[in-house]
N, C-alpha and C positions, 0 to 999 in steps of 0.2 A: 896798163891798158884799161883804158873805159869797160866798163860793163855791156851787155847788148839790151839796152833799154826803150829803141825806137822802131820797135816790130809791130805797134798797133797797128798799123793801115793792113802789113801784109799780112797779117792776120786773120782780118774782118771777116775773111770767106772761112776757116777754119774756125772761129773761137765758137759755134754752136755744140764741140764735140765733148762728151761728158767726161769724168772722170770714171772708172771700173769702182766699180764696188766694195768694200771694206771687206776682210774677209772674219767673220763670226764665229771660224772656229774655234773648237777647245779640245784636249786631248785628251781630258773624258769630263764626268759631274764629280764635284770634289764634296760637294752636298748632300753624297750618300753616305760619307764617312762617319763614323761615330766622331761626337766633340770631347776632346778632350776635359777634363774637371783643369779647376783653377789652380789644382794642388800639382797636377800630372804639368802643365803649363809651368809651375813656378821649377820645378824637380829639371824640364828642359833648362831653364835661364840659370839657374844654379849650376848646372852641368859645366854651361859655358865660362861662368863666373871662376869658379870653381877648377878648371881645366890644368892641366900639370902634364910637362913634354910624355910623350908617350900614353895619353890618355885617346880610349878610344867613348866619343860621346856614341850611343845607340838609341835614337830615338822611336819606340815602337809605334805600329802602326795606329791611325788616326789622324782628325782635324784638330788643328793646333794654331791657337789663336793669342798672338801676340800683340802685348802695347808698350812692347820696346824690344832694341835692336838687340843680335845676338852678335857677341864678338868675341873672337880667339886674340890675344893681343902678344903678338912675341912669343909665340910657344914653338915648339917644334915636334914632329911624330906627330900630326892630331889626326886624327880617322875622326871624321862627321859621317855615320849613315843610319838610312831610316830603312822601310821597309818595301822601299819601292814606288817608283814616280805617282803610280794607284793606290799607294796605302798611308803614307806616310806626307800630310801636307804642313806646310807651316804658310800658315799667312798672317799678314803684316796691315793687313787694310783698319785696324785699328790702330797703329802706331802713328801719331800726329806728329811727333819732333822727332829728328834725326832724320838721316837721310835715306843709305841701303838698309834692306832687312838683317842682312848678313854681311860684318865683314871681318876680314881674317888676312891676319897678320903675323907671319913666323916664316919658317921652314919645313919644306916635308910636311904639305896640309893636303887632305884630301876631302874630299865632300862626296859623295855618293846616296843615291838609289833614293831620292825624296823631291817633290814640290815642293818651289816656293811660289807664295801667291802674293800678289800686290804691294809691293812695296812703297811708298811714299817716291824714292829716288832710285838706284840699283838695286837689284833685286841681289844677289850675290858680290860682291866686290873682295877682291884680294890686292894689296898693295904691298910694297916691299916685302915678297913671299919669293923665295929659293927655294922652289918645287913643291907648284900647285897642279895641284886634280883637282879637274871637274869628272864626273862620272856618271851620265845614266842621272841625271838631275832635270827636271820640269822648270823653267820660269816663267812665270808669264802673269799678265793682269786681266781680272774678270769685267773693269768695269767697261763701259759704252764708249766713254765721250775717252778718244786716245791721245788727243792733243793732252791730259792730264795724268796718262801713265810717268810711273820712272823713264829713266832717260835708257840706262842698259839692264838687259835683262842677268849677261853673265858678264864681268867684268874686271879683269884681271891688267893691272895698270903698274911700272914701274915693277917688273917682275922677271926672273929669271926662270926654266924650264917650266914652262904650261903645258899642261896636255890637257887638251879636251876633246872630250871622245864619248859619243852618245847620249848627247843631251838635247834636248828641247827648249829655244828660246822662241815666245813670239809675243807681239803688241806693245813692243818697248816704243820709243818716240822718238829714239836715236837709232840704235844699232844695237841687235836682237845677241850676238856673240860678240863682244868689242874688248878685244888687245891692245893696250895700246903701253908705249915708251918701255918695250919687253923684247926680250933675245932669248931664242932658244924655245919656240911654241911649235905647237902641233895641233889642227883643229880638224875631228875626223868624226865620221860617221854620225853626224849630226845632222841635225834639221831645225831653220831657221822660217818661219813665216810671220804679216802680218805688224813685220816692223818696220820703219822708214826702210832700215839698211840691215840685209840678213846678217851679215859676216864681217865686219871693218878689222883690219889690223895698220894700226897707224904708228908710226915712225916707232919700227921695229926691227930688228936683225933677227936675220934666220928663221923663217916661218913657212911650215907647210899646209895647206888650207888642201884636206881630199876626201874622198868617198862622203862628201856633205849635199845635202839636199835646200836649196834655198828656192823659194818660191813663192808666190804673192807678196813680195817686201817692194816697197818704191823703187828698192835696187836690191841685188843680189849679193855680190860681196864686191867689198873696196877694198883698194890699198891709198892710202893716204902717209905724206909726208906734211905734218903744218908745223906754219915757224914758230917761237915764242916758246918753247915747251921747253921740259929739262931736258929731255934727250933730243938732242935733232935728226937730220939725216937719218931714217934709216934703210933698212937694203937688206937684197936678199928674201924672196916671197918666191914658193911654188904654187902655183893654184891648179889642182889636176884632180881627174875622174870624179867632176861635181855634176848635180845637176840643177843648172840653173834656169829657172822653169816661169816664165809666167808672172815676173816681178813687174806685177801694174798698178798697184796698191796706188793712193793717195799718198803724199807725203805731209805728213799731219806731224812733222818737226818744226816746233819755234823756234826763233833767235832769243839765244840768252843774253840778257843785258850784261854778266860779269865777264863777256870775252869779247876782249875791242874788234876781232876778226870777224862778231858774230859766230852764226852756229853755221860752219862748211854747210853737213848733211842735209842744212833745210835747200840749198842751191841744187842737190841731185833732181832731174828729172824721173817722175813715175817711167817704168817700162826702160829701165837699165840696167844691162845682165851683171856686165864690170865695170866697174870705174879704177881708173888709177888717175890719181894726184899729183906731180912732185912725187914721182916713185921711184924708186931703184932699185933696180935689177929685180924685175919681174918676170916669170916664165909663167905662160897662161897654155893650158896645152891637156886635149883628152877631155874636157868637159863636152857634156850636151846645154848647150844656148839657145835655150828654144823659145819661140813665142814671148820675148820682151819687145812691149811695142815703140819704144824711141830705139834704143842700141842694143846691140848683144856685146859689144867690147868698147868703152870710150878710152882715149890714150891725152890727159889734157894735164899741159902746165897751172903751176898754181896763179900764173897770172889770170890765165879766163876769171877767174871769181873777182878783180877786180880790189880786191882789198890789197894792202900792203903788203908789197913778194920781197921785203927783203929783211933779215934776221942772221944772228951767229952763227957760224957753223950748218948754213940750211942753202941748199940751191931752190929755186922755183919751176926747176924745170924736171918733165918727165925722160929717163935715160933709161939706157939699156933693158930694152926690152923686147922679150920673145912671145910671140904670139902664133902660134902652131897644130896643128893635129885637131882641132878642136869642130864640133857639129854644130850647124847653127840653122835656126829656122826663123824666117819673119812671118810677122803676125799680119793681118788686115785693116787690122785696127789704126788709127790714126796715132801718130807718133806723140807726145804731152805737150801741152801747151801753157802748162801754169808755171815753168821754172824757164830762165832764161838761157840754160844751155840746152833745152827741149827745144825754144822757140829756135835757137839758134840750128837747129839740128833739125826740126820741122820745115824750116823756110830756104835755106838754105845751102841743100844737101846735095850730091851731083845726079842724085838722081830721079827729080821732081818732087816737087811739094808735097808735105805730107805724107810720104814715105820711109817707112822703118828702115833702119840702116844695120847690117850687119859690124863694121867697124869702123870708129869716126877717130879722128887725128887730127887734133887743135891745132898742127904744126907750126907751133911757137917753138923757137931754137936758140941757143945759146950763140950769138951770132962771133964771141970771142972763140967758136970752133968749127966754122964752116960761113962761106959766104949765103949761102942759101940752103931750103930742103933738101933739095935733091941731092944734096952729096950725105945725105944720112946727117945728119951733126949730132944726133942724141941717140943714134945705135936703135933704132927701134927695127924690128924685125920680123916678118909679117910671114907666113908660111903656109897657107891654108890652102886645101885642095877646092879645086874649082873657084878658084880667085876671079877668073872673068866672069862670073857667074854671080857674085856678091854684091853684093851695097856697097862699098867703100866709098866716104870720105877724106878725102886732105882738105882743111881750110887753110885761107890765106888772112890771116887777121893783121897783116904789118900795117895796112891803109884805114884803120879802124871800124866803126859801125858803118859807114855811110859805103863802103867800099868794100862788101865781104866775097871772097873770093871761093868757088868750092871746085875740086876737080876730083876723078875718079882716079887718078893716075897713081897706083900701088909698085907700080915697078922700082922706085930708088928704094923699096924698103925689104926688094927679094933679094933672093941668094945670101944669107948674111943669115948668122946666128949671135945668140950671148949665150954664155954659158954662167948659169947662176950654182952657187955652190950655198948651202944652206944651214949643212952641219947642224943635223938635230940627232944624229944616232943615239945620243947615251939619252933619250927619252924613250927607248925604246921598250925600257923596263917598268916604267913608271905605269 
């Protein structure tokens, strides 16, 4: 399917509306810290150098300034903690080569109770890790200009049992908490601002995403399936008692030259609470959706982006999905007009122009399992109280850009549950 690239004209009367504002915060001055000596600096990098299964590194409190990466390589048992997100920072804004500040590679790693500042690329990354913690950890970038941040703040990829629980990502340039090609996560009691995208968990099995706060990010949290990766498919995502607040941020993500797909996350529209991709088995249910000025829930095939939907072992379409229980508020604000599923969703909506939408549905269908929408083909399942009450979109994209069709009509997608099973108990200790 083409892209939606011929919206200038119905545009003209909306393209005066500005984008919202960057958001400046910081989670305190890191500047009041005492600086570490170069000897207290090298005793850290030695630590790491130096590291043996069952070591725990203790970095005490202070500012701690690095020109080069720290890394656990194949250990196991490692405890990483400092003195506290306020005491204990390490930053990386002099490291010129390499990528993350931090990365870690074993089993059974934890990281706890410290900042990290600025890293060149990921601020944290764990890869091929069999039970990682993140804990009550800070990441984030001081400088201005964000298009030139790292891409993730915390970043745990190709990874078994995740838990993260009480950390602080924001001003990454991708996705501020980003899981991805991992089974077996838990993302809780955190707070994501001030990123493209607060929360992404991408082509992953069994994932719980709850009691998190994401707010001022271009978008709130995603679930995302893309093709080309080593894991494909994946499935299985709870997303419950978050609060998704106010995600109107600019989207200040580039397209990367080394991915032929390009970069997804630069296509989200500002002011989107959810997005799912190519998702499977999603249960969205109990959050507060407030005040994102394009959607509070998008439901879209990987075709809408327009690039190539088809790869091993990977469908392009969004299935089984529950969408339930959840509070939503629209904003006044005009819905974004710099990304093409905004414009799409701005012009095109059933309930006049320019209007924020409570929940949109690409409804793109898998046509070898239904002859049309209306008979459900992809199980999506829609539950929310005061439905005649909401925004709701259904498009019709089968006749292409010149022919977009939008109805309000949510009833083929009631009476009807999924039941998604997620199996993360034995994190419960971690």
């Amino acid at each position: 399917m083409k892209k939606f690239l011929s919206l200038t004209l119905l545009l003209s009367g909306l393209i005066l509306v500005g984008c919202s504002t960057s958001s400046d915060e910081q989670t305190f001055d890191s500047s009041q810290l005492n600086r570490a000596s170069v000897e207290e600096v090298e005793k850290i990098v030695e630590a790491f150098i130096m590291a043996e299964d069952g070591d725990v590194i203790e970095i005490p409190a202070g500012f701690y300034s690095f020109n080069t990466q720290l890394i656990i390589d194949n250990k196991t048992d490692i405890t990483i903690t400092g003195q506290g997100m306020e005491e204990t920072v390490l930053s990386f804004r002099e490291l010129k080569a390499g990528g993350e500040g931090i990365k870690l590679v074993g089993n059974n790693i934890t990281i706890e109770n410290l900042t990290v500042e600025d890293a060149p690329g990921d601020g944290v990354k764990a890869q091929h890790t069999d039970g990682m913690t993140f804990r009550k950890i800070n990441v984030t970038w001081t400088n201005g200009d964000k298009s030139k941040n790292g891409t993730y703040a915390i970043y745990p990829v190709q990874c078994k049992n995740v838990m993260i629980d009480g950390v602080i990502a924001s001003h990454s340039r991708d996705a501020g908490i980003y899981v991805g090609q991992s089974e077996n996560i838990i993302v809780k009691n955190s707070l994501a601002f001030g990123n493209v995208a607060g929360i992404e968990i991408e082509n992953c099995d069994n994932s719980e995403v709850f009691d998190n706060v994401a707010r001022d990010n271009a978008a709130g949290i995603l679930v995302f399936n893309l093709p080309g990766l080593p894991k494909a498919d994946g499935k299985g995502t709870k997303i419950y008692n978050n609060e998704i607040i106010e995600n109107n941020h600019e989207n200040f993500a580039t397209a990367l030259s080394d991915e032929p797909n390009g970069n997804t996350v630069t296509m989200i529209p500002p002011g989107s609470g959810v997005v799912l991709l190519a998702a499977k088995e999603v249960e969205i249910f109990n959050n507060n959706i407030l005040r994102n000025k394009t959607t509070g829930v998008a439901i879209a095939s990987y075709q809408i982006t327009g690039f190539p939907s088809e790869a091993p072992n990977w469908s392009p379409y969004t299935t089984d999905i529950y969408v339930h229980d959840n509070t939503y508020e629209r904003t006044m604000d005009f819905p974004d007009l710099t990304r093409e599923l905004g414009q799409l969703i701005s012009v095109y909506n059933a309930h006049g122009k320019a209007k924020t939408q409570d929940i949109v549905y690409d409804g793109i269908f898998n046509p070898d399992l239904g002859a049309d929408i209306t008979s459900n083909p992809m199980r999506v399942c829609i539950t929310e109280a005061g439905m005649e009450e909401m925004h709701f979109t259904l498009f019709d994209l089968s006749e292409g850009e010149d022919n977009i069709q939008a109805s309000p009509d949510y009833t083929p997608f009631q009476n009807c549950q999924v039941t998604v099973n997620t199996q993360v108990e034995s994190l419960a200790s971690m």
